[in-house]
N, C-alpha and C positions, 0 to 999 in steps of 0.2 A: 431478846436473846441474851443469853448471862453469859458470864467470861468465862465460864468451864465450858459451855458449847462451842464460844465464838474460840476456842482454844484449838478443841476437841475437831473442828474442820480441816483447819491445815494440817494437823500430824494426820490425821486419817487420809486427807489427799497425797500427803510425801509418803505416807507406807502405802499406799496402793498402786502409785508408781513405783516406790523402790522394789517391790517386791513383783510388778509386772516382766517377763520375759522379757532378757534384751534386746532389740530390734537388732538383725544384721547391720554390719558393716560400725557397729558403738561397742565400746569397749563397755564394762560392767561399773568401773569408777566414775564416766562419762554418764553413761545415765543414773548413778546413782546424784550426781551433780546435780543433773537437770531436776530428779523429784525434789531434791532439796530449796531448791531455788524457788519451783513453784511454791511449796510449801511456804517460803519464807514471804513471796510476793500476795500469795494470799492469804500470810496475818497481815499482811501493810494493809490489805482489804477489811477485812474483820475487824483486825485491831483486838486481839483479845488484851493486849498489852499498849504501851505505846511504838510507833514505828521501831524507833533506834532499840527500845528493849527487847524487841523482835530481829531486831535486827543481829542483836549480840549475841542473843540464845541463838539464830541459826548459824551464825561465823565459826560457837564453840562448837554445836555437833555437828559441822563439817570438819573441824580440827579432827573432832574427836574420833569423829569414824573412819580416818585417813583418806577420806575422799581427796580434802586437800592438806598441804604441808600447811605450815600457820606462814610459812614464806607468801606461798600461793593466796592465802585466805587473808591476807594483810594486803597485799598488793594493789587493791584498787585506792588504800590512802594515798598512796602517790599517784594521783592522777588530778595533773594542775586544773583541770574543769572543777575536782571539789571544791578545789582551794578559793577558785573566782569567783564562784555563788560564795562561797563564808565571805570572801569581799565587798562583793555587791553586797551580803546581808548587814556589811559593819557601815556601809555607807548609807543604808537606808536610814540607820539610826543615827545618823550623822543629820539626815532631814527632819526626821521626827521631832529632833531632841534641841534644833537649832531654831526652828520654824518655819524654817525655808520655804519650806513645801505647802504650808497656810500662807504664806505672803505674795508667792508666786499663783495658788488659785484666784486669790482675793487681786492679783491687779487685773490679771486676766477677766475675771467676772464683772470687776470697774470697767474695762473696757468696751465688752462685747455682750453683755449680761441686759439687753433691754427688754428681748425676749424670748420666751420658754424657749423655744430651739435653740436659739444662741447662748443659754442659760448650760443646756447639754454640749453644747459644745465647747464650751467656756472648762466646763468639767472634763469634758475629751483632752484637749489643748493641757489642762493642767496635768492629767492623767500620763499623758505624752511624755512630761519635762520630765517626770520624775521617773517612769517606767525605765530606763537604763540601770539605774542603781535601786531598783528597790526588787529583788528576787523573788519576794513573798507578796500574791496577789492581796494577800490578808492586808500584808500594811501598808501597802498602796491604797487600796478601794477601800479599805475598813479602817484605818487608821489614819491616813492624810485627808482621802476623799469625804467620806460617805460623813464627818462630821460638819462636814461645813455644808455638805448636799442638805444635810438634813436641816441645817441651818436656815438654809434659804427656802428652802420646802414651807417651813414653818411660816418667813416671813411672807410667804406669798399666799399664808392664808387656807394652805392646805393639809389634812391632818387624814390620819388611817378615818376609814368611816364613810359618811355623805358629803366630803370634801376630798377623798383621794383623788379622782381624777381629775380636780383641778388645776393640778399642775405635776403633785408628787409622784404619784403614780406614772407617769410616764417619766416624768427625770429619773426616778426609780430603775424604770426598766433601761430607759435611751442609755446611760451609762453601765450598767451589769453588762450588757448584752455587745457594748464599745469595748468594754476592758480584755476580753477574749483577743482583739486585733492588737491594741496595746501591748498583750504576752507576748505575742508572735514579732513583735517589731523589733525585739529587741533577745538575744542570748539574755542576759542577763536579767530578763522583764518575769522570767516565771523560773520556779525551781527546777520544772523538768526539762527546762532547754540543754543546759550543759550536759545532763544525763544521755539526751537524744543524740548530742555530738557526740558521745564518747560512746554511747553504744551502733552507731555510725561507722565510728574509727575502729574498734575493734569488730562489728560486724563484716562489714564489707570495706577496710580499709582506705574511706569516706571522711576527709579532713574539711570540717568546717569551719572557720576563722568567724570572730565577734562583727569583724569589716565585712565578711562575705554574707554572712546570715544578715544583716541587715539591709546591705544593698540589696539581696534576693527580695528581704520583704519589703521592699521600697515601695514598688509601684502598687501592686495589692494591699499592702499595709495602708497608703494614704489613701486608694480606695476606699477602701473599706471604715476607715477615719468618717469620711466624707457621705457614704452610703449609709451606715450603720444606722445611725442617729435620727436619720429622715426618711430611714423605712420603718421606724419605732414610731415615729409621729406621725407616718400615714397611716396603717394600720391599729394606733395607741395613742389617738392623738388628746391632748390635754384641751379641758374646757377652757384654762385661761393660755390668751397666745401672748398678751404684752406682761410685761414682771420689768416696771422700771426700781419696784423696790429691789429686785436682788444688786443693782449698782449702787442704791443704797445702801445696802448694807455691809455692801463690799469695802466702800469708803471707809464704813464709820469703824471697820476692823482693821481696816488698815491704819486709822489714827491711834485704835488702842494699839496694835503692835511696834508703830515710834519708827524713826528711822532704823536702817538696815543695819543690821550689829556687823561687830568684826568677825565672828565665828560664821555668822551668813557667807558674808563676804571668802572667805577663805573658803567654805564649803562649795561656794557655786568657783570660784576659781575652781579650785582641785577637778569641779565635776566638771568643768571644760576641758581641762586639760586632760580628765582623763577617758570621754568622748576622742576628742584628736589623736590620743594614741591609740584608744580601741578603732578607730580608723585607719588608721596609717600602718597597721602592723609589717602590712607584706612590705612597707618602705623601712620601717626602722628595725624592723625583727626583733620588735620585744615581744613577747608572749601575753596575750591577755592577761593571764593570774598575775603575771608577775607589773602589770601597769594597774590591776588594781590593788596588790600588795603597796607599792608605789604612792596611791592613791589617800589607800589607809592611815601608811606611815605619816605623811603630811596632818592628816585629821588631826592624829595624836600628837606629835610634834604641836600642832599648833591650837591644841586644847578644842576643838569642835566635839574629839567624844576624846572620851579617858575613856584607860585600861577597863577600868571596871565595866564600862558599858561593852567594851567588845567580850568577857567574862560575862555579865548576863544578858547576853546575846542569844537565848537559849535557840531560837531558831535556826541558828547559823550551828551551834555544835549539833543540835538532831541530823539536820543535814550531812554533817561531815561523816559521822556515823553510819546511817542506815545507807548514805549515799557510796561512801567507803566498802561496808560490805559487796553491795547490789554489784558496784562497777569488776571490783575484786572478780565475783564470780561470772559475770558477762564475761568479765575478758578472757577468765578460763575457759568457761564452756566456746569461745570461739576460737581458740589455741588449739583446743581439744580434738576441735573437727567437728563437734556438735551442730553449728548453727549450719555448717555447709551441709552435714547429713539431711540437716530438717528442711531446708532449702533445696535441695536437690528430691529429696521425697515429697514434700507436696508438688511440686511445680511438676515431679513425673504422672503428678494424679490431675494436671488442667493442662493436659497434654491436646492442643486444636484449639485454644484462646491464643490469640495474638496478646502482646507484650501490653497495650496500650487499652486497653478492655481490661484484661487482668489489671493493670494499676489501677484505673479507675473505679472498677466494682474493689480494690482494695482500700484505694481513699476513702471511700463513702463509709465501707463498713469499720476502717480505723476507727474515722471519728464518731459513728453514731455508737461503738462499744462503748463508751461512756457514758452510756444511760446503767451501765452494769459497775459504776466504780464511782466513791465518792470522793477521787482524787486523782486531779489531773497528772501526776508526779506518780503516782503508784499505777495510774493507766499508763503511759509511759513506760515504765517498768516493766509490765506484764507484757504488754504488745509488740512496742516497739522494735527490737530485735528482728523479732520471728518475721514480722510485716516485710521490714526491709530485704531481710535476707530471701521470703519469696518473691520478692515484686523483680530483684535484681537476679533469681534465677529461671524467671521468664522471661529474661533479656531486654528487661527496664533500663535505662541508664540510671548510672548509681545516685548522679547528686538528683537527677528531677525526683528519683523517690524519697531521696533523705530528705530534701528539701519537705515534699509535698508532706510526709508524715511528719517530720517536725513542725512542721507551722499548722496543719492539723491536731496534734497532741494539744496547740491552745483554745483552737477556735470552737472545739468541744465545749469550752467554756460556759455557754452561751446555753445550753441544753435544759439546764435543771436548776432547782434551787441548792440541789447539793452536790455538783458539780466540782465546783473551787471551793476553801476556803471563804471566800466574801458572802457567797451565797447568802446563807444562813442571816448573815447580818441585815444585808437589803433585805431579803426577802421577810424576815423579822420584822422590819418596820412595819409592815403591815398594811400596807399601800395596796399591792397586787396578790389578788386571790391567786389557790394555786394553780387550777385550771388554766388561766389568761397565764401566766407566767409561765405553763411549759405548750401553751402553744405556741407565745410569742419566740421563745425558746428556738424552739421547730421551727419556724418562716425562718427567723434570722439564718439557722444552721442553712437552709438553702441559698439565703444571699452568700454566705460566705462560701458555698460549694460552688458556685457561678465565678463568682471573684477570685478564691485564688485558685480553683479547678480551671478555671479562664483562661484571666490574665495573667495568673504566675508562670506556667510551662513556656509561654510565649517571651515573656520576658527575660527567663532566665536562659532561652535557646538564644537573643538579644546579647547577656550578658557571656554566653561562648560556654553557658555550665553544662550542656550536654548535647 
C-alpha cells in the first residue's frame, strides 16, 4: 500500500462520518469532533505519515474548521500523564547511556543463569528492574534486552536454522511473550498506560494513581511473572535444559564493564527514590509527573544524561505530540457529552445482559482487537474510551473496568509478531517460524485471560477498589 492510499483511508473515513446525519440527542460540532478524531486515530493505524505528523495535520483542521478553538485543541498538552511518560522516557536513557541496565541483567544471569529456564527468567527479573522507567517497550526488550539475549543464545550454541530450538528459540519466545506482563506492572512500563489513565479520568471520572495501578497489578502481575515463562517451556520446550556457559559469560561481562561508575550509582539512587515516591503519593501528595520531573532534574544536575540527550530523545517528543493532540480531543469529546451519548446508546442496544457477562465478553474482545492494529498505544487510542464508557453503562463498576482494560491494553502484547514495537526485532532473529509464534501467541493470551480475568477482580474487590 503507498502513502497516497494509506493517506487517501482516513480522510475518506472522517468525510463519511462528517457528512453522515447527526444522531439525536449530538450536537453537529460534536460529531463533527468524533469523525475527525477517528480520522486521526486511523492515520496512527496506516501511518501514511508519521504518528505526530498526523497528529498535527489533524489538530490544524480541527482549528481550522472551528470544530474546536486552538484553546480547546491545545489543551490535552497540559495534561501531567504527558509529561510523566516524556519522564520515564528521559530516564530510560539515563539506563541505556549509563549501562546500568547491562550490568544489572548480567549479575542477575551470574546468579541464576545455570539453566535455560532460569536463563528466561534471569531476563524476566532483569526486564522487571528496569520496566518502571523505561516507557518504550522498544528500548526495554530491543535495546537493554534482546542484545545480551541474543548474546547468550549464541553462547549456548544456538543460531536461526537446525540449532534454533536448542535453546534460542524458546528464550526467544519465553521473554516476548513475559514482557506483555512487564507493561502492565507498571504506569510507566509502556506508552499507552498513562493514556488509559487519562482517558479513564476524562471518560468516566476514574483517577488512577502510579501507587494504585501497581498494587492492583500486584498479585496478577507476579502471577503471571511466574506462569509465563513455564507455560512457554511446556508447550516450546528447548532441546538443551542446563546453559552453565550463560553464567559464564555473565562473569566475563561483567569484568569487561569494571566496577560500578558514579553515573550508575547516581542513576539507581535516583531510581529508588523515585519508585518510593511513585509509592507513597497518596502519603506525600506529590504528583507522579512532577516526582519524575524531580527524578530527571537529579540525572541532569549530576551528569548521568545531558541536555542534549533529553533533546534527542526523539521518542519522548513524538509522544508529547501525537499524545498532546489525542488526550486534547478525548477530553473534549467527553465534556461534550459524546462519550456518555455513545455509552448510553449501546448499552440500550444489550439491553437483558447482566453487567458481569457484558464486561467479560468486553475484556476478551478488548484484547483479541489487536490482531487488527500494529500498536499497542494506537489500540488504546481507538478503543479504550468507548470500551470503558460501555462496560460502566451496563453498570460495571468503574475501577474493575478501567482496571481490567488497562492492563489488557498490554497483555495483547503477546498476540503477534507485530503487536509492539519489540516484535519485529525478536521475531527478526529468526529463531521462530511465524506459524509457532502466533500460536504460541494465542495459548499465552488464554493464560493471561485466566490470570488477570481470575485473580485480578478478586484481588482488587481485596483491595476495597469496587
Amino acid at each position: 500500500m503507498n502513502n497516497i492510499t494509506k493517506a487517501a483511508i482516513p480522510i475518506l473515513l472522517g468525510l463519511i462520518i462528517w457528512l453522515i446525519p447527526v444522531p439525536a440527542g449530538l450536537k453537529p460540532q460534536d460529531w463533527q469532533l468524533f469523525a475527525l478524531m477517528v480520522a486521526i486515530i486511523c492515520g496512527f493505524i496506516v501511518q501514511p505519515l508519521p504518528i505526530g505528523a498526523v497528529a498535527i495535520i489533524g489538530l490544524t483542521i480541527t482549528a481550522l474548521t472551528n470544530t474546536l478553538s486552538m484553546r480547546e485543541a491545545l489543551s490535552g498538552f497540559a495534561s501531567p500523564s504527558i509529561w510523566l511518560i516524556a519522564a520515564a522516557f528521559f530516564f530510560s536513557r539515563g539506563f541505556i547511556r549509563t549501562g546500568l541496565g547491562r550490568r544489572i541483567a548480567y549479575i542477575i544471569l551470574r546468579a541464576i543463569g545455570d539453566s535455560t529456564l532460569k536463563v528466561a527468567y534471569a531476563f524476566t527479573l532483569s526486564g522487571l528492574f528496569v520496566a518502571p522507567a523505561t516507557p518504550s517497550s522498544t528500548a526495554r526488550a530491543g535495546g537493554v534486552i534482546f542484545p545480551i539475549l541474543r548474546s547468550v543464545i549464541s553462547v549456548l550454541g544456538s543460531e536461526p536454522g537446525q540449532t534454533s530450538t536448542r535453546a534460542g528459540a524458546f528464550l526467544i519466545m519465553a521473554y516476548y511473550q513475559v514482557d506483555g506482563v512487564l507493561s502492565a506492572l507498571f504506569m510507566t512500563a509502556m506508552t499507552g498506560n498513562p493514556l488509559a489513565t487519562e482517558l479513564a479520568r476524562t471518560t468516566a471520572g476514574i483517577e488512577i494513581s502510579w501507587g494504585m495501578w501497581t498494587l492492583a497489578a500486584l498479585v496478577p502481575g507476579v502471577i503471571g511473572m511466574i506462569v509465563v515463562p513455564y507455560f512457554v517451556y511446556r508447550i516450546y520446550p528447548p532441546e538443551m535444559k542446563h546453559s552453565p556457559e550463560a553464567k559464564e559469560l555473565a562473569r566475563t561481562e561483567l569484568k569487561k564493564l569494571g566496577p560500578i561508575t558514579k553515573p550508575e550509582l547516581i542513576l539507581l539512587g535516583v531510581f529508588l527514590l523515585a519508585l518510593l515516591l511513585w509509592c507513597t503519593g497518596p502519603i506525600t501528595k506529590l504528583n507522579p509527573t512532577l516526582v519524575g520531573l524531580i527524578a530527571v532534574s537529579i540525572m541532569l544536575i549530576g551528569k548521568v544524561i545531558e541536555w542534549k540527550d533529553v533533546l534527542n530523545e526523539n521518542g519522548a517528543w513524538d509522544t508529547v505530540v501525537w499524545m498532546g493532540v489525542l488526550v486534547g480531543m478525548a477530553g473534549q469529546l467527553s465534556s461534550k457529552g459524546f462519550i456518555s451519548w455513545f455509552a448510553k446508546t449501546v448499552s440500550a442496544s444489550m439491553v437483558g445482559f447482566s453487567w458481569p457477562v457484558a464486561l467479560a465478553a468486553l475484556f476478551v474482545i478488548y484484547l483479541y482487537s489487536q490482531y487488527g492494529f500494529a500498536s499497542m498505544t494506537a489500540h488504546v487510542a481507538a478503543m479504550y474510551a468507548a470500551f470503558l464508557a460501555v462496560a460502566v453503562g451496563m453498570g460495571a463498576p468503574g475501577y474493575l473496568s478501567a482496571l481490567l482494560f488497562c492492563y489488557a491494553g498490554c497483555l495483547c502484547y503477546s498476540l503477534t509478531h507485530y503487536s509492539a514495537g519489540p516484535g519485529p526485532i525478536f521475531y527478526g532473529a529468526g529463531f521462530v517460524p511465524l506459524p509457532t509464534w502466533w500460536k504460541i501467541g494465542f495459548l499465552t493470551s488464554l493464560v493471561h485471560l485466566v490470570i488477570w480475568g481470575g485473580t485480578g477482580p478478586f484481588w482488587w474487590k481485596l483491595l476495597g477498589l469496587w
